[in-house]
Chimera marker file (.cmm) of the C-alpha trace (Angstrom):
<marker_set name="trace">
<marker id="1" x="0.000" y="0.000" z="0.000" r="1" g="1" b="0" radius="0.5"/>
<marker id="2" x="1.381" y="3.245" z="-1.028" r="1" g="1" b="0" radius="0.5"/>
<marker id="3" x="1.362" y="6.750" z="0.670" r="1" g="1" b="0" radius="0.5"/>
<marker id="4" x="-1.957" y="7.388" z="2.124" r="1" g="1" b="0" radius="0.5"/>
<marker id="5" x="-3.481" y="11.181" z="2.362" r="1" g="1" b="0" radius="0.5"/>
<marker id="6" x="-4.223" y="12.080" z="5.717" r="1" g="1" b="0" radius="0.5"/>
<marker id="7" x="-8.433" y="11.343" z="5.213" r="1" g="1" b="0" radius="0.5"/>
<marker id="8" x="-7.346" y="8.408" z="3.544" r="1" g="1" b="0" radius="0.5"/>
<marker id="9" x="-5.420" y="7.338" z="6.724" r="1" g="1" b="0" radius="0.5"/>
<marker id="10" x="-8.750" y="8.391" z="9.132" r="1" g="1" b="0" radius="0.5"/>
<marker id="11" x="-10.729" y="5.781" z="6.685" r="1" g="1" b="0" radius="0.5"/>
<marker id="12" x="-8.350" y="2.879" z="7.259" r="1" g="1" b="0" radius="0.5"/>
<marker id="13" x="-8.051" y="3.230" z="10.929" r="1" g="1" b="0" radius="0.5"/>
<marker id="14" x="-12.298" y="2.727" z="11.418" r="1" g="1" b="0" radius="0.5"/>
<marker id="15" x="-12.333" y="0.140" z="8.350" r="1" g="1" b="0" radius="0.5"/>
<marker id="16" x="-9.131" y="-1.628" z="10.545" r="1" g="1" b="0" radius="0.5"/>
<marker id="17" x="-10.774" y="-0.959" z="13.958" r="1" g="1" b="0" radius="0.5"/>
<marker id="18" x="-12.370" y="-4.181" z="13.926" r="1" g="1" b="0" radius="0.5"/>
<marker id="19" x="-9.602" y="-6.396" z="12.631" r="1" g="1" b="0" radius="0.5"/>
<marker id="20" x="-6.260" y="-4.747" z="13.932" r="1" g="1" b="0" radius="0.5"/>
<marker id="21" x="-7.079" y="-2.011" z="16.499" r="1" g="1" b="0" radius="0.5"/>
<marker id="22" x="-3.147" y="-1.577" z="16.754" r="1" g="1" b="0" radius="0.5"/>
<marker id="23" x="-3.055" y="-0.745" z="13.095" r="1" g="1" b="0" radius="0.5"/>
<marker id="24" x="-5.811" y="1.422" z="13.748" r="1" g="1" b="0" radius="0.5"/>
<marker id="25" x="-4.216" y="3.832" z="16.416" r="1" g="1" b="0" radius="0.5"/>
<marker id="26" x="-1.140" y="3.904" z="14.350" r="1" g="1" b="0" radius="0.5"/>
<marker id="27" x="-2.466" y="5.500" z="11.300" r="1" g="1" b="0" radius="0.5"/>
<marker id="28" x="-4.627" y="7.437" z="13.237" r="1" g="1" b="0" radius="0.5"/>
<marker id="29" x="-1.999" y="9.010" z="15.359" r="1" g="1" b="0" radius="0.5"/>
<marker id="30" x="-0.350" y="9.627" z="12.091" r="1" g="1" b="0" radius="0.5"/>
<marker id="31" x="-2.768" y="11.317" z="10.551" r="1" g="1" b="0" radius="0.5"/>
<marker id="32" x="-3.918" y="13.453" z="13.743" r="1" g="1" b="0" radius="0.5"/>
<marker id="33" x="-0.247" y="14.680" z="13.547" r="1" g="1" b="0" radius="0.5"/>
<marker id="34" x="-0.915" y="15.853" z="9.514" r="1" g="1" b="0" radius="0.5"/>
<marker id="35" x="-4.269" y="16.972" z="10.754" r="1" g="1" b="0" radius="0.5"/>
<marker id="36" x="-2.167" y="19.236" z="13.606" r="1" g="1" b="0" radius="0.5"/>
<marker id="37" x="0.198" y="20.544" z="10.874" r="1" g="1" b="0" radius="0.5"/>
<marker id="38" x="-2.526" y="21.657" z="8.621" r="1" g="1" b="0" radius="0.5"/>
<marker id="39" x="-4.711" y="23.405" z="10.863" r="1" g="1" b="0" radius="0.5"/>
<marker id="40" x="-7.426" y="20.928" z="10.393" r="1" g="1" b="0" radius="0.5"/>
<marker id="41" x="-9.141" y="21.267" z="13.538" r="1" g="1" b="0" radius="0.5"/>
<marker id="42" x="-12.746" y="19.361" z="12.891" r="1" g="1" b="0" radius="0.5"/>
<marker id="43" x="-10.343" y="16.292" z="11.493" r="1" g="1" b="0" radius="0.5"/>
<marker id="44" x="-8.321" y="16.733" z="14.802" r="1" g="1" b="0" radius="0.5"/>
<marker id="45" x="-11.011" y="15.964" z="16.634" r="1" g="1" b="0" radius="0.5"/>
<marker id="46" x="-12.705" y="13.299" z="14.710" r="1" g="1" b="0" radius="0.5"/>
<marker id="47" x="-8.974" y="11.307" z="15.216" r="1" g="1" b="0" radius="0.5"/>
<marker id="48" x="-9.410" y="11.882" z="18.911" r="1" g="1" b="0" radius="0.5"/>
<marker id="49" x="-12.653" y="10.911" z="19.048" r="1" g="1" b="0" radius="0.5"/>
<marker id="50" x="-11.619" y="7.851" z="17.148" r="1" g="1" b="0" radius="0.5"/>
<marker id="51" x="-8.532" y="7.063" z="19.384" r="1" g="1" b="0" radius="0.5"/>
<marker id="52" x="-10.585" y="7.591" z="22.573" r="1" g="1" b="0" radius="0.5"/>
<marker id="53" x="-12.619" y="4.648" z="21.185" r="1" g="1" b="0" radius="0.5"/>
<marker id="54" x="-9.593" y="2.673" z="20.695" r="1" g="1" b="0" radius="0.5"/>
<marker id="55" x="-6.980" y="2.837" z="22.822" r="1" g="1" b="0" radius="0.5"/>
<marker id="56" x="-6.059" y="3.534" z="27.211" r="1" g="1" b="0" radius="0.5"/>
<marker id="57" x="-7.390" y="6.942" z="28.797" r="1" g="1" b="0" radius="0.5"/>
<marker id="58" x="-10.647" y="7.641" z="26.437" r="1" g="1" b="0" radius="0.5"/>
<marker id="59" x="-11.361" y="10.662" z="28.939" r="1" g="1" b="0" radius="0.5"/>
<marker id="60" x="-8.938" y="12.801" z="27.789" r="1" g="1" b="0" radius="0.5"/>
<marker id="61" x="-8.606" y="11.906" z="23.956" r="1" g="1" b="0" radius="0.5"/>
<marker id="62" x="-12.761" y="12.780" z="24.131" r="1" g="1" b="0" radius="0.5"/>
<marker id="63" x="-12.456" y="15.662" z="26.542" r="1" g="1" b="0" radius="0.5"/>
<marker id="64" x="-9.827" y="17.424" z="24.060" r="1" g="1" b="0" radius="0.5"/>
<marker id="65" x="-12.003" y="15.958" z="21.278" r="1" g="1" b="0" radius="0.5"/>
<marker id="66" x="-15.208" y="17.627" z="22.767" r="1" g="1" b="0" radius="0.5"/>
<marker id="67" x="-13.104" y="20.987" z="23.050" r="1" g="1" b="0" radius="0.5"/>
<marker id="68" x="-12.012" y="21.071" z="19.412" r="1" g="1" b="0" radius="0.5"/>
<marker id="69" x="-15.609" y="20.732" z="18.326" r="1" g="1" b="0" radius="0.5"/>
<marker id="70" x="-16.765" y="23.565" z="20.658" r="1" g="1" b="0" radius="0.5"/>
<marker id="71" x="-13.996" y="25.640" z="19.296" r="1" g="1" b="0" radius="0.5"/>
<marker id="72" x="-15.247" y="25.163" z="15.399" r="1" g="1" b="0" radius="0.5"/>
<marker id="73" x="-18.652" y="25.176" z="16.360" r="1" g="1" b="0" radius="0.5"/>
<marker id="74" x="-19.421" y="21.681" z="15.763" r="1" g="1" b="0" radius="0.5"/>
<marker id="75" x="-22.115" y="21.269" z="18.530" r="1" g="1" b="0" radius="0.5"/>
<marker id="76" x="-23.828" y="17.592" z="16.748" r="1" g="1" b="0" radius="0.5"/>
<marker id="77" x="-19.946" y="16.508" z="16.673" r="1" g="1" b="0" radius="0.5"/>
<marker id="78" x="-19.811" y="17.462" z="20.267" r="1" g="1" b="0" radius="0.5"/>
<marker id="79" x="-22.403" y="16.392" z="21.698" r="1" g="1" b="0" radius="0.5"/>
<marker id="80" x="-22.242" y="13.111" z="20.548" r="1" g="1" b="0" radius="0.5"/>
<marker id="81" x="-18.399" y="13.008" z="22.562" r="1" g="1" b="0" radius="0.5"/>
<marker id="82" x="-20.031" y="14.670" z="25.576" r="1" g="1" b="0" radius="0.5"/>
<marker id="83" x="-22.443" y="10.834" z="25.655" r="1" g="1" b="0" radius="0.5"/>
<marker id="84" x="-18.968" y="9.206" z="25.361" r="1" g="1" b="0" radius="0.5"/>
<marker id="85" x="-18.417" y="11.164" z="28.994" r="1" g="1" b="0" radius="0.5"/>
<marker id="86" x="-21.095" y="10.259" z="30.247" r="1" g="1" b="0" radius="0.5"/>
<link id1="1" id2="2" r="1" g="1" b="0" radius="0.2"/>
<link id1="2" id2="3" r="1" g="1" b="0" radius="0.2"/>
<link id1="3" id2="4" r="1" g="1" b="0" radius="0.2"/>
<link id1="4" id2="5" r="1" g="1" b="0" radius="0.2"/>
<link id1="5" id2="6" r="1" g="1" b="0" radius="0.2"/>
<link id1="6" id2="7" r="1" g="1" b="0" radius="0.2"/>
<link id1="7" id2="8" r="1" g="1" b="0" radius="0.2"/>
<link id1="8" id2="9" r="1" g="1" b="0" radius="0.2"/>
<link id1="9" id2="10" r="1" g="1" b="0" radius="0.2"/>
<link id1="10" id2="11" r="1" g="1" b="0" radius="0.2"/>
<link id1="11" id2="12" r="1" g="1" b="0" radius="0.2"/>
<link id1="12" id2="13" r="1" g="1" b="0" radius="0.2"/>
<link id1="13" id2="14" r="1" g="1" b="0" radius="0.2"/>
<link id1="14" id2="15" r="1" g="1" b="0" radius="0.2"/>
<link id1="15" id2="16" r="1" g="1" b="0" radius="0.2"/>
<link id1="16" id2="17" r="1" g="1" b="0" radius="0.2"/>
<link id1="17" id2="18" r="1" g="1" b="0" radius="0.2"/>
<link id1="18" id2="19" r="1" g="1" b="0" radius="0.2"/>
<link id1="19" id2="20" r="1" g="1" b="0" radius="0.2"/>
<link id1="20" id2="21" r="1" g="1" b="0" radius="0.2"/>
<link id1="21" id2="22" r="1" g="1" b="0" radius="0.2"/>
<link id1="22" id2="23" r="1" g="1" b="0" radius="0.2"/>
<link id1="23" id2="24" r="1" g="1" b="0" radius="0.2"/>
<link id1="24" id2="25" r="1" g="1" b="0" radius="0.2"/>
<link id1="25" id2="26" r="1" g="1" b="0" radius="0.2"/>
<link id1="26" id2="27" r="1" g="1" b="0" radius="0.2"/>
<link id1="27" id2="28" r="1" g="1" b="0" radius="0.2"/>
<link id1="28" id2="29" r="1" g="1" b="0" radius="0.2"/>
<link id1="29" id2="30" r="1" g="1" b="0" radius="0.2"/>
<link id1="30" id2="31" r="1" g="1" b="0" radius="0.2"/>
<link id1="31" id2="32" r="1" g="1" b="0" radius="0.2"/>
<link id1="32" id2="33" r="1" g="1" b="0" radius="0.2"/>
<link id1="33" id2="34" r="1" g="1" b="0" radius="0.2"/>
<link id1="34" id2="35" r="1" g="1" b="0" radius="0.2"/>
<link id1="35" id2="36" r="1" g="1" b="0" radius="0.2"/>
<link id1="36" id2="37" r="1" g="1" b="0" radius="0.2"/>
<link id1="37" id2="38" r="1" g="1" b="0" radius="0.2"/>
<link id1="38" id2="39" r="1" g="1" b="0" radius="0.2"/>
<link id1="39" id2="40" r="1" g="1" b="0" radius="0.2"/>
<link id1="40" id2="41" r="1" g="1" b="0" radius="0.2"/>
<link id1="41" id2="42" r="1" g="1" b="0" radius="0.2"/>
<link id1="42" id2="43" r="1" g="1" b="0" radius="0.2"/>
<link id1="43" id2="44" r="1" g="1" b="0" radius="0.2"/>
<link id1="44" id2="45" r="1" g="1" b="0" radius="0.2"/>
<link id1="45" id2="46" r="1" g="1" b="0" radius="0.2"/>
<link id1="46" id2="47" r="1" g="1" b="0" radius="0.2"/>
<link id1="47" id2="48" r="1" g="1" b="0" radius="0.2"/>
<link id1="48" id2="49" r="1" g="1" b="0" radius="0.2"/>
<link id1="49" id2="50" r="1" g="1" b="0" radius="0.2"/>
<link id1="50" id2="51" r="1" g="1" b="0" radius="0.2"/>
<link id1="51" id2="52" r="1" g="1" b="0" radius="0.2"/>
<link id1="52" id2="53" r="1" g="1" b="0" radius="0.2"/>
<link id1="53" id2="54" r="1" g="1" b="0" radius="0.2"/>
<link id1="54" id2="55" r="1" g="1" b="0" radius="0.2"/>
<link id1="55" id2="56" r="1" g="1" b="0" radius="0.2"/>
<link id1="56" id2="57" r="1" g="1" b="0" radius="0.2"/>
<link id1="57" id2="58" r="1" g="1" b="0" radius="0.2"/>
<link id1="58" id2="59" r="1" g="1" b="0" radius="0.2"/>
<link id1="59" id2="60" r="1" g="1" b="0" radius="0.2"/>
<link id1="60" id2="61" r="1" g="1" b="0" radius="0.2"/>
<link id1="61" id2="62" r="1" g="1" b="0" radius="0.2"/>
<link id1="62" id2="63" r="1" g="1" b="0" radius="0.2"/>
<link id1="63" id2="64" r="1" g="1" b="0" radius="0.2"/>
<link id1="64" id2="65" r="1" g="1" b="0" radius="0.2"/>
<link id1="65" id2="66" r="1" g="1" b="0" radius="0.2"/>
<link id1="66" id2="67" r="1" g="1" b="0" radius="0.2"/>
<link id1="67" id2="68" r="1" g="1" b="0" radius="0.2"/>
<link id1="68" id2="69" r="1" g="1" b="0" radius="0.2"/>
<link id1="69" id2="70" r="1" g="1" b="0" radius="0.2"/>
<link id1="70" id2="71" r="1" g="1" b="0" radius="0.2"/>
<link id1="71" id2="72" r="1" g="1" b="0" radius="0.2"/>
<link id1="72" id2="73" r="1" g="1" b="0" radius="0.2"/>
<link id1="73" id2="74" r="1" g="1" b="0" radius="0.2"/>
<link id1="74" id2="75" r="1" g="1" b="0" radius="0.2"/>
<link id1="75" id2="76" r="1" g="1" b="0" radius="0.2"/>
<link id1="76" id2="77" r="1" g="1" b="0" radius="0.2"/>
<link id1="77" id2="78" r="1" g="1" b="0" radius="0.2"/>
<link id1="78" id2="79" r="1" g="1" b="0" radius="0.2"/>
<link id1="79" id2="80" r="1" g="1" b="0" radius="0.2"/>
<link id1="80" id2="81" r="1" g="1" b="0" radius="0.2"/>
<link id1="81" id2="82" r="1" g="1" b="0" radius="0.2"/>
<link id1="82" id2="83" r="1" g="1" b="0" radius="0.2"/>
<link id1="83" id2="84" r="1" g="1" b="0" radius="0.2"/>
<link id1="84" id2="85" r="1" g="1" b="0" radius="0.2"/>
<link id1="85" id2="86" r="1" g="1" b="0" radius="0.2"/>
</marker_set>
């Protein structure tokens, strides 16, 4: 598999959560560092969001997830974090 665009990367890690949730939290925290670089804040929090669902200390990946949506106004995006909170 060649180079994938940063999106691309965000589609493999939920098609690989299943299968290889390892895989998964490696191309996402690859792409949420492109996603950082380009100033991509809803994509930013959509890898959080992701890696809370994947991987150790949810809490915080969501909590930071929930505060990049609030920032770009995102308020469907956020609230549906906020339920991860409980």
């Amino acid at each position: 598999m060649g180079r994938q665009p940063p999106r691309g990367r965000l589609r493999l890690a939920r098609l690989a959560e299943a299968y290889d949730p390892l895989r998964a939290a490696t191309l996402l925290n690859t792409a949420l560092g492109h996603f950082l670089a380009a100033d991509r804040a809803s994509q930013v929090g959509k890898a959080l969001e992701c890696l809370g669902d994947l991987v150790g200390a949810p809490e915080q990946r969501w909590t930071t997830a929930v505060e990049v949506f609030d920032l770009v106004g995102a308020a469907g995006a956020s609230e549906r974090v906020r339920g991860k909170l409980g």
